[in-house]
C-alpha positions in Angstrom: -8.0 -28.1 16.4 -11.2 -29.0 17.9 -14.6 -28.6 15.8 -16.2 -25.2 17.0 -19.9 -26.0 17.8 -22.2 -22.6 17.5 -23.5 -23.3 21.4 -20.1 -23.1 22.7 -19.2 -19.9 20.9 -22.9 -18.5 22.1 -21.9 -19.6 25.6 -18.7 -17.8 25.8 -16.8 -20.8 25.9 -14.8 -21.1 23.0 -13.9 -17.7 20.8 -15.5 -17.6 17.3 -12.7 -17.8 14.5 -13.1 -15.8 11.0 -12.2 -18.1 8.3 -9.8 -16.2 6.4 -11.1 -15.3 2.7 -9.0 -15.3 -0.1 -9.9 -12.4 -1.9 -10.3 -12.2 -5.9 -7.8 -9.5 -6.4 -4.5 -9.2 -5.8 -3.7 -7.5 -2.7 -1.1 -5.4 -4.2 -3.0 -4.3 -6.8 -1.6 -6.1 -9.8 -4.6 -6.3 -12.6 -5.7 -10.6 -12.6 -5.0 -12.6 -15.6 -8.0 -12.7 -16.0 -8.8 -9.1 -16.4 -6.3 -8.6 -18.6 -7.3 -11.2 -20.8 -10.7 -9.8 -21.1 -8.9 -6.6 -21.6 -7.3 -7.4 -24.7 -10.0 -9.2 -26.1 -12.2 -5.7 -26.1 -9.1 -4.0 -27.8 -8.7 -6.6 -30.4 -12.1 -5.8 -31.2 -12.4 -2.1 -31.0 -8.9 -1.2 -32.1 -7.4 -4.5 -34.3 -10.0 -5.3 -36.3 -11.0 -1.7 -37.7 -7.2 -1.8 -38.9 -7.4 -5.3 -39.9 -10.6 -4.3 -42.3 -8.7 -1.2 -43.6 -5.4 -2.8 -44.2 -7.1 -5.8 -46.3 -10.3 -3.7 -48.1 -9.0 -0.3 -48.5 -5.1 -0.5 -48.6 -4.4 -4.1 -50.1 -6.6 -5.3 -52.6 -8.2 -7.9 -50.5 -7.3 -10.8 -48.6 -5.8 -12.6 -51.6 -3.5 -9.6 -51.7 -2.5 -10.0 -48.4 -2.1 -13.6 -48.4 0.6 -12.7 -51.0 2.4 -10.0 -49.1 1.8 -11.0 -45.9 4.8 -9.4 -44.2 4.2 -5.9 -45.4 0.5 -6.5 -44.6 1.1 -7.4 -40.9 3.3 -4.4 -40.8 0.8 -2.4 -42.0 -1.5 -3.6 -39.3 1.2 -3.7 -36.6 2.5 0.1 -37.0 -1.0 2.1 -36.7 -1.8 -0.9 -33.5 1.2 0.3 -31.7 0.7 3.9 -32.8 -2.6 4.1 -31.6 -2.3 1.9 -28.3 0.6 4.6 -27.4 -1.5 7.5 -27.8 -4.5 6.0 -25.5 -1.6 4.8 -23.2 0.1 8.5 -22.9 -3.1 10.5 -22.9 -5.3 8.1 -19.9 -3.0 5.4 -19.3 -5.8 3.1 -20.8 -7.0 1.4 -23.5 -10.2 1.1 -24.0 -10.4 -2.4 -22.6 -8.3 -1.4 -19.8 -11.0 1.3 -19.0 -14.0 -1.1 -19.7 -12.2 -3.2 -16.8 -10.9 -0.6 -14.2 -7.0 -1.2 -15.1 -4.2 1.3 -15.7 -1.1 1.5 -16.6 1.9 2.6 -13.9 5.6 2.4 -14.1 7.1 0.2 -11.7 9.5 2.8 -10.3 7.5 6.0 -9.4 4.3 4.3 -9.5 2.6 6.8 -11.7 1.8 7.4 -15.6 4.8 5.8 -17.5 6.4 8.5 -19.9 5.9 8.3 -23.6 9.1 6.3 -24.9 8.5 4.1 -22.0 5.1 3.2 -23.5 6.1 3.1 -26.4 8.9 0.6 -25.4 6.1 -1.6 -23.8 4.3 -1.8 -26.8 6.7 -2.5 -29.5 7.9 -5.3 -26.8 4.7 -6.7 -26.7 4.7 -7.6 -30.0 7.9 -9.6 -29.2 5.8 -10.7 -26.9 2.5 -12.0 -29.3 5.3 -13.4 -31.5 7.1 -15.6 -28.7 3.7 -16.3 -27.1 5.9 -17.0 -24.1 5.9 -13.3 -23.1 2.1 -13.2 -22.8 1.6 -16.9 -21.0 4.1 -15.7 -18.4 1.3 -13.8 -16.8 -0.6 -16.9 -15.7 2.9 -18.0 -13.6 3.7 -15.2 -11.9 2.5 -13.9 -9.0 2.2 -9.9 -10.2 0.6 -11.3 -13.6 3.3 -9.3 -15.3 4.2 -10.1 -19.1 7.4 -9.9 -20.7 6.7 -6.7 -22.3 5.8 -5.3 -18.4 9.4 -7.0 -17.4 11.1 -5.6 -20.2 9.6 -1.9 -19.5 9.3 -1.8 -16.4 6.0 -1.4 -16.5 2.6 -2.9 -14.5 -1.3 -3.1 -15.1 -3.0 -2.2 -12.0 -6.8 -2.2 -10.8 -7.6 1.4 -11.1 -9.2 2.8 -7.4 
């Protein structure tokens, strides 16, 4: 195709062509990788780390104790994480870093709130998930930026309109 000069288009002669955009959301609606990084950074803070703090200071007696009983620490930690994600999850279909960044929670199928075992499903997944590391890095090779857990549940984060 020919260079378009801004004369010709003025003149009538040739017809003016919109480049085509590609737009920084998904078209379908999916949440970007992106997002949803930034999404679980802002609950690692606000939710993982004021359970982290308890766990270590209050429960155990310290990080040395939890260095020596690291499995029961991490389970400690992992149980009131899941616990509380579900209860955000079921009440606004957020987390607080999904609602700092606009995204929500649907079920693949009827495309509204998942139901409570459902989310509950999701979450104890996505700890299969942290563990594999896999589960999370799929997100940056698919095209709907789901994770394992999201496969697994049938489950997808969305940009809330």
């Amino acid at each position: 195709m020919a260079k378009q000069r801004f004369r010709e288009i003025k003149q009538g002669k040739l017809q003016a062509q919109t480049p085509k955009v590609k737009s920084s959301s998904n078209q379908n609606g999916y949440a970007s990788a992106g997002l949803k990084v930034k999404a679980f950074l802002t609950d690692a803070f606000m939710l993982l780390m004021p359970i982290m703090y308890i766990v270590f200071y209050l429960v155990m007696d310290g990080r040395e104790d939890f260095a020596e009983h690291k499995t029961v620490g991490w389970i400690y930690i992992l149980v009131p994480l899941v616990v509380l994600q579900t209860l955000f999850m079921y009440k606004t279909g957020q987390t607080p870093g999904y609602r700092a960044y606009n995204m929500t929670l649907i079920d693949e199928h009827t495309k509204k709130k998942p139901s409570f075992f459902i989310i509950l499903f999701r979450n104890l997944a996505a700890i299969l998930s942290l563990f594999t590391f896999l589960g999370w890095a799929l997100m940056f090779f698919r095209k709907d930026n789901k994770t394992l857990h999201d496969l697994l549940s049938a489950t997808a984060v969305v940009n809330k309109k």
